[in-house]
C-alpha positions in Angstrom: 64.9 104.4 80.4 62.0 103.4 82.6 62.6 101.0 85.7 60.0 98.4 83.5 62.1 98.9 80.4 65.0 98.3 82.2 63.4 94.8 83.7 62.2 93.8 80.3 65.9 94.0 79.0 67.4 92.7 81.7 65.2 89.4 80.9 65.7 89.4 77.3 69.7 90.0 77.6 69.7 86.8 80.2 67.5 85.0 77.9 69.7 85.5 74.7 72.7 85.9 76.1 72.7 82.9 78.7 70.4 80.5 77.2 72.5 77.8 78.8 72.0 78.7 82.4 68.1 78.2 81.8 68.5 75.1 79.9 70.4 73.5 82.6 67.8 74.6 85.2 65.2 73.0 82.4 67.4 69.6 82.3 67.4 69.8 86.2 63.7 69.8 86.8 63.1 67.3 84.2 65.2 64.7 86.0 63.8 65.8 89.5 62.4 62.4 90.6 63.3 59.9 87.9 64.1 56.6 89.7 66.5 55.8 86.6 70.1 56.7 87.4 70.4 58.0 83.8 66.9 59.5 82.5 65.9 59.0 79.1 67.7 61.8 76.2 65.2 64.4 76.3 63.1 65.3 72.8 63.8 68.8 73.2 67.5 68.7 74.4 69.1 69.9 71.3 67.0 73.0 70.8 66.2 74.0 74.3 69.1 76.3 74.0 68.6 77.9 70.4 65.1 78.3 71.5 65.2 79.8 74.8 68.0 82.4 72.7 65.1 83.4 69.9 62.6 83.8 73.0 65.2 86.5 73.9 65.2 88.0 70.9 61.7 87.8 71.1 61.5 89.5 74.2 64.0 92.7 72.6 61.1 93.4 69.8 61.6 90.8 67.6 58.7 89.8 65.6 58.7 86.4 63.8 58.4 83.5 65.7 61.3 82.1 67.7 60.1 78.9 66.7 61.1 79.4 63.2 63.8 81.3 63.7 65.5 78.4 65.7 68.3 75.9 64.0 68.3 73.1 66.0 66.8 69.4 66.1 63.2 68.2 67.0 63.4 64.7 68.6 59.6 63.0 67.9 59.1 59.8 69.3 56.7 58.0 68.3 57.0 56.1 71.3 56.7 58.6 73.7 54.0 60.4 71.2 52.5 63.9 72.0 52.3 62.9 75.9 56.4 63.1 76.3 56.2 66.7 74.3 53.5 68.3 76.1 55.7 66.8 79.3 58.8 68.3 78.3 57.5 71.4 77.1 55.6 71.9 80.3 58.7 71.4 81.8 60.2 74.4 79.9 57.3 76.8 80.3 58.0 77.0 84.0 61.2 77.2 84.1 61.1 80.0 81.8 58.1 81.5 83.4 59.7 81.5 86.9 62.7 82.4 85.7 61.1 86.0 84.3 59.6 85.7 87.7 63.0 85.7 89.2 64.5 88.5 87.0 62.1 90.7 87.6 59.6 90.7 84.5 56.0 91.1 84.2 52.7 90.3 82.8 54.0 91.4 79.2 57.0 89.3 79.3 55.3 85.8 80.2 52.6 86.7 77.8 55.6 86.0 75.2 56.8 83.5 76.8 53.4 81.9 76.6 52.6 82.5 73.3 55.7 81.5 71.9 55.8 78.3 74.0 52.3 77.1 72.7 53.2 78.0 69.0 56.2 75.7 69.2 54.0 72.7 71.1 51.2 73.1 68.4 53.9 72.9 65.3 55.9 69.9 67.5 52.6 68.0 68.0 51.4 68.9 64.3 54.9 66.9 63.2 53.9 64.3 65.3 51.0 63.6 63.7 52.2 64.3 60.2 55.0 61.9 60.7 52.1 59.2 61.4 49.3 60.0 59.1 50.9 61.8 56.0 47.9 63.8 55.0 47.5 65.1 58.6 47.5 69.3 58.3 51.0 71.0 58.6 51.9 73.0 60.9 50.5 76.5 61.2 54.2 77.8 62.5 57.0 75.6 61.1 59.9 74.4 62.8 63.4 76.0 62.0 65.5 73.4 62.3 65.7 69.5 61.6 62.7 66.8 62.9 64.0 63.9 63.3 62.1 60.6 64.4 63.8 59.1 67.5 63.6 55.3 67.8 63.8 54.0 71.1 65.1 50.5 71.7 66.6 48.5 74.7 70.0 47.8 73.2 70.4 43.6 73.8 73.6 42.7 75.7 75.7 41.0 73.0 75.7 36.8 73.9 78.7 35.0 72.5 77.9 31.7 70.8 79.2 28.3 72.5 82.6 27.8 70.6 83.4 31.3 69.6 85.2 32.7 72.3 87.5 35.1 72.0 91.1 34.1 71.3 94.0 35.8 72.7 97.4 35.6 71.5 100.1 34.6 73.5 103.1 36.2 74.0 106.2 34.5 75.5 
């Protein structure tokens, strides 16, 4: 096996066999200067995992995308709208991308990356704008897993009404 094959493997094993370590690093970044103690659920945290797994197997020789290969949910907020995908996903191409950096890929290997990552923002934006205008085009790579639409409210602190406090009983 050739030292390149070797560092090609190497990145695909870490990739499908420690998806976890890179999604943390992902989830790290992400919350790198946030001024809220606790940042906002992300769109992409249930799949960032699965995802990052199918890159690996991507990476091995696989052929079909790793965005349709993945079972997980899509977050869309309409709220947030393509601007908070194209954030996170941004987020996750460097990571990943410096990551191959860090395991000693290549060219080849981010050209994967790349590819894959901008199928899977096309198809999540595509949702988007199918879950807004129902006649908007599908998406030319469909999602594997569940889209979901994620309402975001400011939960209201509960008031009590005059009168209808809370009785205890007493014990004597």
């Amino acid at each position: 096996m050739t030292e390149r094959a070797k560092r090609t493997a190497g990145v695909a094993r870490v990739f499908t066999h420690q998806p976890d370590r890179l999604a943390a690093a992902w989830r790290r970044v992400r919350c790198t200067g946030s001024s809220q103690v606790h940042p906002p659920q992300g769109l992409l945290d249930g799949l960032v995992e699965p995802f990052i797994r199918e890159l690996g197997q991507s990476l091995s020789g696989d052929r079909t995308s790793p965005w349709s290969r993945t079972r997980a949910v899509l977050r869309l907020s309409p709220d947030r709208g393509a601007r908070g995908l194209y954030d996170e996903f941004a987020v996750l191409r460097r990571c990943l991308v410096d990551a191959v950096e860090v395991l000693g890929g290549g060219d080849a290997e981010r050209a994967v990356i790349n590819r894959c990552l901008d199928e899977a923002v096309d198809s999540a934006v595509a949702l988007l704008q199918r879950l807004k205008d129902t006649s908007a085009e599908a998406p030319r790579v469909p999602f594997g897993g569940l889209v979901v639409e994620w309402f975001e409210r400011p939960s209201e602190p509960r008031v009590q009404q005059p009168g209808t406090e809370a009785t205890r009983a007493a014990l004597h």
